[in-house]
N, CA, C and O atoms as a MOPAC input file, in Angstrom:
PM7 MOZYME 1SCF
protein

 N    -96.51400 1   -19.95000 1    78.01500 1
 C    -96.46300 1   -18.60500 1    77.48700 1
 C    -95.33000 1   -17.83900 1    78.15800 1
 O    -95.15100 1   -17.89600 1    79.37400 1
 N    -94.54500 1   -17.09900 1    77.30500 1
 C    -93.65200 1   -16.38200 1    78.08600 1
 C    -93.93200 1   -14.94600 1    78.32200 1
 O    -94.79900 1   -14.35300 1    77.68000 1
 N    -93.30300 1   -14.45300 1    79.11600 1
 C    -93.66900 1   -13.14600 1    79.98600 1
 C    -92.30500 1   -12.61500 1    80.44800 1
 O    -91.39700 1   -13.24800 1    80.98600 1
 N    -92.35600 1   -11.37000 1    80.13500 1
 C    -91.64800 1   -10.81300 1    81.26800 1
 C    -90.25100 1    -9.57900 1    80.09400 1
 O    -90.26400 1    -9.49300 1    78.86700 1
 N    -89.43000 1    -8.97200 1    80.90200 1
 C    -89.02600 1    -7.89000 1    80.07300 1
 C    -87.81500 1    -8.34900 1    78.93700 1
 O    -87.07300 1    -7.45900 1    78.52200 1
 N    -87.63900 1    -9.73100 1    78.45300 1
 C    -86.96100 1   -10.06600 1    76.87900 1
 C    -88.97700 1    -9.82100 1    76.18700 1
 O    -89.52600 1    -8.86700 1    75.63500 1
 N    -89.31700 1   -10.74400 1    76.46500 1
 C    -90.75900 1   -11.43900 1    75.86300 1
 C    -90.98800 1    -9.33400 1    75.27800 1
 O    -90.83400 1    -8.89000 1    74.14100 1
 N    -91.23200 1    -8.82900 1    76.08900 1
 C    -92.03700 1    -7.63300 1    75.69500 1
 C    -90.96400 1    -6.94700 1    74.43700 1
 O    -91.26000 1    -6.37900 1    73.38600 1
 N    -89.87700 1    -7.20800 1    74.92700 1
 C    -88.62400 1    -6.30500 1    73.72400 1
 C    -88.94300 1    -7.47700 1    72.19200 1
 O    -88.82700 1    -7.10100 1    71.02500 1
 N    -89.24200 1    -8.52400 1    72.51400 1
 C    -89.26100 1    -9.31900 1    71.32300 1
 C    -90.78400 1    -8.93300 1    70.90500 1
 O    -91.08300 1    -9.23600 1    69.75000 1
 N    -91.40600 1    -8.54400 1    71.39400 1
 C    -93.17600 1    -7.84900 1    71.26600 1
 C    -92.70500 1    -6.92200 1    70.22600 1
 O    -92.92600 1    -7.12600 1    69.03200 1
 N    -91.87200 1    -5.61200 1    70.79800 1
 C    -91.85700 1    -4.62600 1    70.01600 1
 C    -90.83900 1    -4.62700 1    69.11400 1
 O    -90.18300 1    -3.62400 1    68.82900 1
 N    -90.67900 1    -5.71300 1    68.65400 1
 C    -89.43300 1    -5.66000 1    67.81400 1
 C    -88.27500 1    -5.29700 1    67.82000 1
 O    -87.70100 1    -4.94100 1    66.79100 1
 N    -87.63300 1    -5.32500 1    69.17200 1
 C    -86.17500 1    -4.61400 1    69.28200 1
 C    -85.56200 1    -5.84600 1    69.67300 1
 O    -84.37500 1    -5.57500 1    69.85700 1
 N    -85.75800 1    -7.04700 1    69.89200 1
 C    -85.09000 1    -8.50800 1    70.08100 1
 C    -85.60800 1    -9.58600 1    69.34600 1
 O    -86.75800 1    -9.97200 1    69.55300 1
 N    -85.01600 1   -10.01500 1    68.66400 1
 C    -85.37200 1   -10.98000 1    67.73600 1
 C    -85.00200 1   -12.03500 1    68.52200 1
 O    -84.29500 1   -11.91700 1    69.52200 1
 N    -85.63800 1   -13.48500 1    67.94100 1
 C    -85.59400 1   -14.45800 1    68.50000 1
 C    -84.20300 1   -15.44700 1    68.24100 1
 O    -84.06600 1   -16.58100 1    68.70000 1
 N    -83.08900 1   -14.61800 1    67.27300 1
 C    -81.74000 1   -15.52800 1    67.53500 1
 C    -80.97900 1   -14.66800 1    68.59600 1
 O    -79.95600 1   -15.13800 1    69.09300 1
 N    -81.33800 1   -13.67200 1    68.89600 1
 C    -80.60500 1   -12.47600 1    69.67800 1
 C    -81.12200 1   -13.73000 1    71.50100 1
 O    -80.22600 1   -13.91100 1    72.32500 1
 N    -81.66600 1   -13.97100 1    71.59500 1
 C    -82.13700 1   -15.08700 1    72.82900 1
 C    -80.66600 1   -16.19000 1    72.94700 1
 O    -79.90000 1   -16.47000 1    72.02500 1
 N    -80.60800 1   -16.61000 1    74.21200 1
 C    -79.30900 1   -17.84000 1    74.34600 1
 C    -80.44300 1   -18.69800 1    74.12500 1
 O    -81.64900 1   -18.77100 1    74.36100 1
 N    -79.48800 1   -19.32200 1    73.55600 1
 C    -80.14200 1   -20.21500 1    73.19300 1
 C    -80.58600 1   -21.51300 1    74.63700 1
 O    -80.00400 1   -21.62300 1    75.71600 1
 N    -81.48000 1   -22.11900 1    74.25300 1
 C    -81.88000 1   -23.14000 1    75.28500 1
 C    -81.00100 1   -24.27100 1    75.29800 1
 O    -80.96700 1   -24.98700 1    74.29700 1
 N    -80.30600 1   -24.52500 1    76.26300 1
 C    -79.71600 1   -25.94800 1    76.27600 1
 C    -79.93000 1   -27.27000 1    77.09100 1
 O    -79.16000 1   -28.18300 1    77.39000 1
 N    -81.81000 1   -26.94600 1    77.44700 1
 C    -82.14600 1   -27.75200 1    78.58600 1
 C    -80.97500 1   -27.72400 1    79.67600 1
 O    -80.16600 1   -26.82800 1    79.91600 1
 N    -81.16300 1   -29.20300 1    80.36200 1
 C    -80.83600 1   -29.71200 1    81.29400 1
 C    -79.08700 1   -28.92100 1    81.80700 1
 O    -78.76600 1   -28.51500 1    82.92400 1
 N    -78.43800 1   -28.93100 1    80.80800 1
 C    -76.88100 1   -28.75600 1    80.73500 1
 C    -77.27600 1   -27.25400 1    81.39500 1
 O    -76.18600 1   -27.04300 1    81.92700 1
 N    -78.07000 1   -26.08200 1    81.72300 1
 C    -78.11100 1   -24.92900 1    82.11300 1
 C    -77.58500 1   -24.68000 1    83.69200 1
 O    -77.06500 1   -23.72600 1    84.27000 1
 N    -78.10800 1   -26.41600 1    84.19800 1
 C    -78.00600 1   -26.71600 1    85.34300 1
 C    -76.33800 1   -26.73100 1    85.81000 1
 O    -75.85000 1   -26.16000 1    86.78500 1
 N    -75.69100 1   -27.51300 1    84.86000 1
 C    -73.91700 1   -27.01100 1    84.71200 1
 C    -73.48000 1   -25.76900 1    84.54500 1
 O    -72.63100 1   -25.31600 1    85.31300 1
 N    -73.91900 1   -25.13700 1    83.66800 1
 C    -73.40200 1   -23.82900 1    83.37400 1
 C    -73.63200 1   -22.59800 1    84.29500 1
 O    -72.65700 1   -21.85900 1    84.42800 1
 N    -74.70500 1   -22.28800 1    84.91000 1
 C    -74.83100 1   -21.80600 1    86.03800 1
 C    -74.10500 1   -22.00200 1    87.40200 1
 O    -73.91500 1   -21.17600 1    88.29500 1
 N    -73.78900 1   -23.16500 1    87.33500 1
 C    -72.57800 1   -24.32000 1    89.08900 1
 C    -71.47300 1   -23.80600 1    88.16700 1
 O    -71.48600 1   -22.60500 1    88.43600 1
 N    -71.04900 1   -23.88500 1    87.75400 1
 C    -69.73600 1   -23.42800 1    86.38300 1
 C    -69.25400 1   -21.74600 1    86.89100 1
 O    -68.21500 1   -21.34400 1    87.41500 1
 N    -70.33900 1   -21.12100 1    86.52800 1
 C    -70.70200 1   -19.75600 1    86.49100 1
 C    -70.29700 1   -19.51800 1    88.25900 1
 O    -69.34900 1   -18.84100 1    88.65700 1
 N    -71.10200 1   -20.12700 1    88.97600 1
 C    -71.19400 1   -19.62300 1    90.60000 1
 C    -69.27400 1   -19.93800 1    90.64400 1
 O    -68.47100 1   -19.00500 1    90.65100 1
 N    -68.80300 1   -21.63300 1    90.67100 1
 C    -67.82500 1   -21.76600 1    90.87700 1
 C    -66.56900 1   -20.84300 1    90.33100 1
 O    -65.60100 1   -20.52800 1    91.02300 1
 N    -66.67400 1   -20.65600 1    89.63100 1
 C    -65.00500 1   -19.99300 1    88.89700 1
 C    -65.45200 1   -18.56300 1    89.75800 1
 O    -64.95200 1   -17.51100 1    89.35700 1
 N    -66.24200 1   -18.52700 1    90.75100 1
 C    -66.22300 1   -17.12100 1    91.18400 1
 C    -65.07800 1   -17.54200 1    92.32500 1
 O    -64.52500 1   -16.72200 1    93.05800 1
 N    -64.89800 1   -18.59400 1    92.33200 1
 C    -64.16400 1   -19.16100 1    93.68700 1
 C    -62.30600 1   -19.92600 1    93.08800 1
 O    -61.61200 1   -20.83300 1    93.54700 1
 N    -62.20100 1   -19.35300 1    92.37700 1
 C    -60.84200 1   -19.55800 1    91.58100 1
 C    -59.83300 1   -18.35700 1    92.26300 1
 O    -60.14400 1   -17.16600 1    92.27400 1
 N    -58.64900 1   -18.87000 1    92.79200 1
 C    -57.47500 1   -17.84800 1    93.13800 1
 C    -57.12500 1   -17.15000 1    91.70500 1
 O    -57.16600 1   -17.35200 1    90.49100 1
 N    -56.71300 1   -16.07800 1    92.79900 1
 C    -56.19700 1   -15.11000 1    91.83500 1
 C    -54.53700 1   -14.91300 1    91.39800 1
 O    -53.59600 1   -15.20100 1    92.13800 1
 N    -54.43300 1   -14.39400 1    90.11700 1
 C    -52.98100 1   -14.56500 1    90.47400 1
 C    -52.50400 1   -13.98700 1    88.81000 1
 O    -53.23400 1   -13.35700 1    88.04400 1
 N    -51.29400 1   -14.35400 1    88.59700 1
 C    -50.77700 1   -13.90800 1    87.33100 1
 C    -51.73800 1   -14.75100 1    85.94300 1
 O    -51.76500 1   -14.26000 1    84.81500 1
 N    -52.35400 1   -15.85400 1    86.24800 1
 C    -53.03500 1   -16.62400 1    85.24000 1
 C    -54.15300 1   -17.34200 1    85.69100 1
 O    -54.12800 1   -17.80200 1    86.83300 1
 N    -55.21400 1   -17.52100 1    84.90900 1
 C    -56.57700 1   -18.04900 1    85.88900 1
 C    -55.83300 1   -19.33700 1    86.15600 1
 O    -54.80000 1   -19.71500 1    85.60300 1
 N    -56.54500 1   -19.95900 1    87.11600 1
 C    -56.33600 1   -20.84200 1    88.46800 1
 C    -57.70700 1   -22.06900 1    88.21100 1
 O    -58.85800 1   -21.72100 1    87.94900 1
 N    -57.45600 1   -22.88000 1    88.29300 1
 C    -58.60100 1   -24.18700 1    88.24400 1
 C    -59.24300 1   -23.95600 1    89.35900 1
 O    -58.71700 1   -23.47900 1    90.36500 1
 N    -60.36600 1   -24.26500 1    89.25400 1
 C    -62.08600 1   -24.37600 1    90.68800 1
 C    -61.17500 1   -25.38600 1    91.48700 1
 O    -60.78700 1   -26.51800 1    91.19800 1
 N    -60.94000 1   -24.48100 1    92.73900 1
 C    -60.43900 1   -25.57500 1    93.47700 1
 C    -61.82700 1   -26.90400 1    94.33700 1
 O    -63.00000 1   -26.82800 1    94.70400 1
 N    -61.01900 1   -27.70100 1    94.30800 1
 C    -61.58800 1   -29.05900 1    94.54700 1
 C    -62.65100 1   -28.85800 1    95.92600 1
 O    -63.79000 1   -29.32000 1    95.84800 1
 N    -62.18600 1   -28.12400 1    97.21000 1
 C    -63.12200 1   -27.80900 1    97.88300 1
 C    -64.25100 1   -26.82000 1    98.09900 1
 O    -64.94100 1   -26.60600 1    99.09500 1
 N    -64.24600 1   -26.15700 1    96.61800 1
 C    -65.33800 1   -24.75000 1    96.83200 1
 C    -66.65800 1   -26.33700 1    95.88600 1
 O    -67.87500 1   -26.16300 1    95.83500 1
 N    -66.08600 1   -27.42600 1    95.40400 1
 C    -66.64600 1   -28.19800 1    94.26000 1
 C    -67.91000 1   -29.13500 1    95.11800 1
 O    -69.08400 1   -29.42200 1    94.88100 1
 N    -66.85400 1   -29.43200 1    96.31700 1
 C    -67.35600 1   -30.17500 1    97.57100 1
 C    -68.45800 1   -29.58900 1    98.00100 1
 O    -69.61600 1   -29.89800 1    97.72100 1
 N    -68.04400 1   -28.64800 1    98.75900 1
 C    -68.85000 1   -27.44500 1    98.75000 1
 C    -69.93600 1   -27.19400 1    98.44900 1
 O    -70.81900 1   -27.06000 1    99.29700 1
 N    -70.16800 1   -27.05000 1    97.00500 1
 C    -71.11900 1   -26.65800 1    95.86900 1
 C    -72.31500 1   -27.76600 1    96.27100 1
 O    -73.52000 1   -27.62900 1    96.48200 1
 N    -71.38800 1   -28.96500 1    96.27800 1
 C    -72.38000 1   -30.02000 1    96.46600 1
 C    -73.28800 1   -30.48800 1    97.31900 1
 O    -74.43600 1   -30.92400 1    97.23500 1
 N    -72.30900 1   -30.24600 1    98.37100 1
 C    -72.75700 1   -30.08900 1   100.19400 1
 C    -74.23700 1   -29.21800 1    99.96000 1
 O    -75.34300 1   -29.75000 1    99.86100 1
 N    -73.87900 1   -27.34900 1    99.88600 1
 C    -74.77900 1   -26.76900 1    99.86100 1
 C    -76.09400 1   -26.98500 1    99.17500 1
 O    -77.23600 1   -26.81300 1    99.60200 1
 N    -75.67600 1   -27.38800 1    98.05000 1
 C    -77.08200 1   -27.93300 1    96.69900 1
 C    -77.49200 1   -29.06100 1    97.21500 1
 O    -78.71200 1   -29.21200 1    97.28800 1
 N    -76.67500 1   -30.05600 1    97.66600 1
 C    -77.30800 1   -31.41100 1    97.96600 1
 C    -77.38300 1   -31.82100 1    96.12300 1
 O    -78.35000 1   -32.23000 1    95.47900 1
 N    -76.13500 1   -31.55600 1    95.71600 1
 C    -76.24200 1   -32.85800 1    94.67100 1
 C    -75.95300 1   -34.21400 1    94.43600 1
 O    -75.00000 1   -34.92800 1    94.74900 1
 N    -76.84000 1   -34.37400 1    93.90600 1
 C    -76.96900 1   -35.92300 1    93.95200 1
 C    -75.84900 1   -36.91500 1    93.63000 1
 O    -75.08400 1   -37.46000 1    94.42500 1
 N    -75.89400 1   -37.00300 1    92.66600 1
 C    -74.63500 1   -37.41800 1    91.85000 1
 C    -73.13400 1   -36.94700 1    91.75600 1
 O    -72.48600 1   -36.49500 1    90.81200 1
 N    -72.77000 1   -37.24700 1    93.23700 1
 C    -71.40100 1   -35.83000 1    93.41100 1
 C    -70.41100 1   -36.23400 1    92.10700 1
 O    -70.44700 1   -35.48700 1    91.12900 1
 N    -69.66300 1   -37.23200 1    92.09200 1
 C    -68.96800 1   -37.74800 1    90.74000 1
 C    -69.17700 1   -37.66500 1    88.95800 1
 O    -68.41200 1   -37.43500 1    88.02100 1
 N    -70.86900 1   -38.03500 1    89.10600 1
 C    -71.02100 1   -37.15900 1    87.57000 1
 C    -70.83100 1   -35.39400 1    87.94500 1
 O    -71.38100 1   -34.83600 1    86.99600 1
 N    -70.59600 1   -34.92100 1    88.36700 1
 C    -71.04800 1   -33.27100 1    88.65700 1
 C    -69.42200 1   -32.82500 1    88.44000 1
 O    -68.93300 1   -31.96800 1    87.70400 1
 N    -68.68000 1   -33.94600 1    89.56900 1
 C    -67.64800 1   -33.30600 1    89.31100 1
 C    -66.73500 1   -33.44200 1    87.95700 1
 O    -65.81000 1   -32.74800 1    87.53600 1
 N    -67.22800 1   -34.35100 1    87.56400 1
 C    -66.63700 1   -35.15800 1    86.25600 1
 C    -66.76900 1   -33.96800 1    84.99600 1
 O    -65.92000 1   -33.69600 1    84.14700 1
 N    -68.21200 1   -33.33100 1    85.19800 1
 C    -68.35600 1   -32.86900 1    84.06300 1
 C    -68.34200 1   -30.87200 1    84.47800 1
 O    -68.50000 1   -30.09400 1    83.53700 1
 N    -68.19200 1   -30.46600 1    85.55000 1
 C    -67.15700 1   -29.32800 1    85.90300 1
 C    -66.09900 1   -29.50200 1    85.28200 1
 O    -65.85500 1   -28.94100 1    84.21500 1
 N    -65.15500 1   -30.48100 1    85.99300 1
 C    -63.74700 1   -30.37400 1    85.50800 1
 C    -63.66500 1   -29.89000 1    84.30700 1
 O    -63.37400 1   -28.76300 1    83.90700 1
 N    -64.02700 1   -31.10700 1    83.62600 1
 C    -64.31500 1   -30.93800 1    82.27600 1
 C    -64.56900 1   -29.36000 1    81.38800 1
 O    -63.87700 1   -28.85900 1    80.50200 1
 N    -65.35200 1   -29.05100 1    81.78900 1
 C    -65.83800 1   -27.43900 1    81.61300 1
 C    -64.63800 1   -26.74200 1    81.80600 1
 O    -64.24200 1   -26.07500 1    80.85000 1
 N    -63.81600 1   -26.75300 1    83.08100 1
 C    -62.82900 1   -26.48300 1    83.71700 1
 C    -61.17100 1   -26.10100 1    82.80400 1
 O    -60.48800 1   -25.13800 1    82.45400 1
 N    -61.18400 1   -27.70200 1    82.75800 1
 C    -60.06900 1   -27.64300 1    82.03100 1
 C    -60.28600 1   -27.09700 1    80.46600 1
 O    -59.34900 1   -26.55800 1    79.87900 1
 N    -61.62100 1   -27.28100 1    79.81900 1
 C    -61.66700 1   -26.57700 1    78.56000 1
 C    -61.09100 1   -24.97400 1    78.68700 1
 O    -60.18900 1   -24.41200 1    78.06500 1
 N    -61.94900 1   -24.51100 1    79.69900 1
 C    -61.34000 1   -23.02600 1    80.01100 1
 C    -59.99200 1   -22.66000 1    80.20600 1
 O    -59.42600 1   -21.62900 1    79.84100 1
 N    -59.58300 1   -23.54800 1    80.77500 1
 C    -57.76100 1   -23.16400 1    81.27000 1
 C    -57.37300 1   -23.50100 1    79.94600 1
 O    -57.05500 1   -22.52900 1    79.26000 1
 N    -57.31700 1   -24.53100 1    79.44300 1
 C    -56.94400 1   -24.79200 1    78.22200 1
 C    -57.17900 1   -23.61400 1    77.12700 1
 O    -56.14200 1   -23.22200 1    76.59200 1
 N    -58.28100 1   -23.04500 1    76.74800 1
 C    -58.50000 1   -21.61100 1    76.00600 1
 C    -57.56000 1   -20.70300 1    76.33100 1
 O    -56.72000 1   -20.27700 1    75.53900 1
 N    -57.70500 1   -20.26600 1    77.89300 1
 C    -56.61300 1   -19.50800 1    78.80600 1
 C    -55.45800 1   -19.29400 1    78.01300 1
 O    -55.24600 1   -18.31000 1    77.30400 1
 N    -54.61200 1   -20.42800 1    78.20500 1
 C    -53.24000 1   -21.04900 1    78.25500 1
 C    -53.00300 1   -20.45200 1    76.60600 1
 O    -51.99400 1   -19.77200 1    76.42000 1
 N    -53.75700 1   -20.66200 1    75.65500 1
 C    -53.57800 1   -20.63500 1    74.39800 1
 C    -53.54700 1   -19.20100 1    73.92200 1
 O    -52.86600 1   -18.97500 1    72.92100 1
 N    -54.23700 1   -18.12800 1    74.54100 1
 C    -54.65300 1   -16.90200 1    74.80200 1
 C    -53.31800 1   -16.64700 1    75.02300 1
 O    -52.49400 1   -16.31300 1    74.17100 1
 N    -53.14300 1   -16.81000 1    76.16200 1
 C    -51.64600 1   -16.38800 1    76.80900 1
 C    -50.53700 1   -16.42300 1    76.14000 1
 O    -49.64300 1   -15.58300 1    76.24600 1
 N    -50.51600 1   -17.75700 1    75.13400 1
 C    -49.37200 1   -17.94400 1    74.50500 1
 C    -49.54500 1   -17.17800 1    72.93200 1
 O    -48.75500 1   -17.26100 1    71.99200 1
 N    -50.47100 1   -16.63600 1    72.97400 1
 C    -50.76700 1   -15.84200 1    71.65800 1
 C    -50.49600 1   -14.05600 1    71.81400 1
 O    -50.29100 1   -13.25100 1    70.90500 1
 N    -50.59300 1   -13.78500 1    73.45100 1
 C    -50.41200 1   -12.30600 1    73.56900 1
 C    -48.71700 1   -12.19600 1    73.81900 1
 O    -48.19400 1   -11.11100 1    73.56400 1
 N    -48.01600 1   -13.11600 1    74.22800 1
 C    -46.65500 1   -12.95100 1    74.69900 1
 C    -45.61900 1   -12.33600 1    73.66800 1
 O    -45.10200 1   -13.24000 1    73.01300 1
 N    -45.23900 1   -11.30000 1    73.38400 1
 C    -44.25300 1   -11.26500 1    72.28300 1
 C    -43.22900 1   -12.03700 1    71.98500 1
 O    -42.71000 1   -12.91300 1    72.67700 1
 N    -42.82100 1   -11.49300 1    70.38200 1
 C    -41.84800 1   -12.63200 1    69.78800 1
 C    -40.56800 1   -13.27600 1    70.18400 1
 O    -39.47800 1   -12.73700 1    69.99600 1
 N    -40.71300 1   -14.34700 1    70.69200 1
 C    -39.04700 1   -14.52500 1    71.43000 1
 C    -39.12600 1   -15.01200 1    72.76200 1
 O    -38.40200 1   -15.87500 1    73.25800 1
 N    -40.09600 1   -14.37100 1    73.32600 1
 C    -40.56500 1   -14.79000 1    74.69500 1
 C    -41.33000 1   -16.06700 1    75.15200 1
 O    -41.97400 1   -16.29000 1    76.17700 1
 N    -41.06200 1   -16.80700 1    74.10000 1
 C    -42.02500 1   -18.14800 1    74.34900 1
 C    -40.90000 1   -19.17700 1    74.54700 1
 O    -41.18100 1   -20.32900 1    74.87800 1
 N    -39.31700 1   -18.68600 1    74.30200 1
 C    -38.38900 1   -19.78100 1    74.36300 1
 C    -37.67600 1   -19.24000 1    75.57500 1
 O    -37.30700 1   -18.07000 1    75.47200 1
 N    -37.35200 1   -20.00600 1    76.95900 1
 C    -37.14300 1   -19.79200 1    77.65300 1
 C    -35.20300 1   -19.14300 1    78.02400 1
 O    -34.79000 1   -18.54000 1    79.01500 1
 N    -34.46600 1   -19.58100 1    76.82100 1
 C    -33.58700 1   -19.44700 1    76.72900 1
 C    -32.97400 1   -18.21700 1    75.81600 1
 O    -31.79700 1   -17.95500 1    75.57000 1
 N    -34.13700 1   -17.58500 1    75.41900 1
 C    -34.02500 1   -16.15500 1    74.84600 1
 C    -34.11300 1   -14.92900 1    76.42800 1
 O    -34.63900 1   -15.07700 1    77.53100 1
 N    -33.49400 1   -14.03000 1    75.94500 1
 C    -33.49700 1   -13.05300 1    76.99900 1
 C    -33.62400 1   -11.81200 1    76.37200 1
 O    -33.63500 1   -11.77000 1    75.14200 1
 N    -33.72100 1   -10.80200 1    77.03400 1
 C    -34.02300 1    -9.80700 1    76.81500 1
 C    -32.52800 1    -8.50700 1    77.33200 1
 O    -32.62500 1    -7.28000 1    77.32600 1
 N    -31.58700 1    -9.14100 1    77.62600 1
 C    -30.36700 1    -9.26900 1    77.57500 1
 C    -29.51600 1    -8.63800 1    76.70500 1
 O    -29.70900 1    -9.10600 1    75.58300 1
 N    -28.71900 1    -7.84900 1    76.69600 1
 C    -27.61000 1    -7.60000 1    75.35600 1
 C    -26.73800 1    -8.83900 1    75.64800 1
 O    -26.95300 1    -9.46300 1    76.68700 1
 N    -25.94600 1    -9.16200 1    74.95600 1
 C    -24.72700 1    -9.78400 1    74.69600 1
 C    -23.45900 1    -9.21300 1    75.22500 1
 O    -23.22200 1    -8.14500 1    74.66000 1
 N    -22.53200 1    -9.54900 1    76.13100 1
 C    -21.68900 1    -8.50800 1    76.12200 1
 C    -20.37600 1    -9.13300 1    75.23400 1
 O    -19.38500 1    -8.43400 1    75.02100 1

């Protein structure tokens, strides 16, 4: 039985049950280590990949089991994100600015 303050808003009708994330079992367990890690990403002009020792880390502290599947399927997560990033980036840059040999330059 569920309980607690979604359960009561879905009582009174102000949360419907697609308005809920959805459940993704087991994988929640990634997305949360996902979630903690990228808190541990440098900062800088463009997001930055989970570096390799906050990953160690993660593991050390949790005591996970399986350090290699864990890290296998971070990365993974990882690079999907930078990859989104990267594509983002190359979509806000104005026209011209994506070829490195254009300038912003007059001609003299």
């Amino acid at each position: 039985m569920r309980t607690g303050y979604y359960h009561r808003l879905q009582q009174k009708g102000m949360l419907k049950d697609e308005d809920l994330e959805p459940d993704i079992g087991p994988f929640s367990y990634y997305l949360e280590a996902f979630s903690e890690l990228s808190s541990c990403r440098l900062s800088g002009m463009a997001i930055g990949p989970i570096p390799m020792t906050a990953i160690v880390e993660y593991c050390r502290v949790f005591e996970v089991e399986d350090f290699y599947e864990f890290h296998w399927v971070i990365r993974k997560m990882d690079n999907a994100l930078l990859s989104i990033e990267a594509r983002k980036g190359q979509k806000e840059k104005p026209n011209g600015s994506n070829n490195p040999s254009q300038t912003n330059h007059r001609k003299v």
